[in-house]
C-alpha positions as CSV (number, residue, x, y, z in Angstrom):
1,X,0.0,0.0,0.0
2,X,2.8,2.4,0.7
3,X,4.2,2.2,-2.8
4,X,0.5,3.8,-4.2
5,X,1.5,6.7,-2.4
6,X,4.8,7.3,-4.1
7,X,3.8,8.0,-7.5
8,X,1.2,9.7,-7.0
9,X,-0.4,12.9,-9.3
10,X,0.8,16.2,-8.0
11,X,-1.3,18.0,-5.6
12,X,-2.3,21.8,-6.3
13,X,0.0,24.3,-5.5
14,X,2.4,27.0,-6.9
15,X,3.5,25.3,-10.0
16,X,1.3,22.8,-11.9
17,X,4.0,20.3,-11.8
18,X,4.6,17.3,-9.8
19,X,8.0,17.0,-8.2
20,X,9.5,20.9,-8.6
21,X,9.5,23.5,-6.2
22,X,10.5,27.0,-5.4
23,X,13.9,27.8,-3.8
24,X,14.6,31.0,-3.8
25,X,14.8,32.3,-7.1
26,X,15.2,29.1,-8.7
27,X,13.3,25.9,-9.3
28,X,13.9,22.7,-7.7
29,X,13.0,19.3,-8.8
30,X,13.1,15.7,-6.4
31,X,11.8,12.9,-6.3
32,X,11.2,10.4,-4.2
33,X,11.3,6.4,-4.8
34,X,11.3,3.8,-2.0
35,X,11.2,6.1,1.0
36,X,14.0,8.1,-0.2
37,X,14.1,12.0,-1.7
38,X,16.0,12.1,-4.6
39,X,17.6,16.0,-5.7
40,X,17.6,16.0,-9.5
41,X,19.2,19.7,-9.3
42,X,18.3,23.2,-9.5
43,X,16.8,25.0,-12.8
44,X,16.1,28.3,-14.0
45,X,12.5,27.2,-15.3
46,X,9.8,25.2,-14.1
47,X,9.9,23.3,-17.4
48,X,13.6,22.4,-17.1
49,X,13.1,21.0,-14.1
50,X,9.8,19.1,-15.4
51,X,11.8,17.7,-17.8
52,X,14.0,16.4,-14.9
53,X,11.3,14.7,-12.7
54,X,10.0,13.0,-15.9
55,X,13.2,11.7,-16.7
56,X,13.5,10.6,-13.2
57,X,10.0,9.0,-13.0
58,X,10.5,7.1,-16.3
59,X,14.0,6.0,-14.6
60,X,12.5,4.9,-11.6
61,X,8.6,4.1,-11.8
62,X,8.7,3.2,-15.7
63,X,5.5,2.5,-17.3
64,X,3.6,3.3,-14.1
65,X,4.9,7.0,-14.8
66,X,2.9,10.1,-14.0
67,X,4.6,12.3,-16.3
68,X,4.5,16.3,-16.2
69,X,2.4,17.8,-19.0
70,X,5.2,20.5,-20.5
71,X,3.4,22.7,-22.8
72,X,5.8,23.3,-26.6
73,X,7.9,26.6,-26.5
74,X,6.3,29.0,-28.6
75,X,8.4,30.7,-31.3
């Protein structure tokens, strides 16, 4: 049962994406897999660090991913 929690869909809060937070003026991203926090580093965007919790999740969770929806740069 404990593993259901784990990868779980990101709650609502400052940033729509699961796994990244604010530090400062920066943007953080962890994550954690089998009661441990893993830092993935610290980014100037949300969406790089997005890009580094779903890199992560596919990494650890595979399949069972819940991947951050990262809208396309706009030109």
């Amino acid at each position: 049962r404990i593993f259901q929690n784990w990868n779980r869909r990101k709650a609502l809060g400052e940033t729509p994406y699961k796994g990244i937070y604010r530090h400062n003026s920066k943007w953080q991203a962890s994550i954690r897999y089998k009661a441990h926090r893993f830092h993935l580093g610290t980014f100037d965007t949300p969406e790089e660090a997005a890009i580094a919790y779903n890199n992560a999740a596919i990494r650890y969770f595979g399949k069972f991913a819940h991947l951050n929806v990262i809208p396309a740069p706009t030109q």
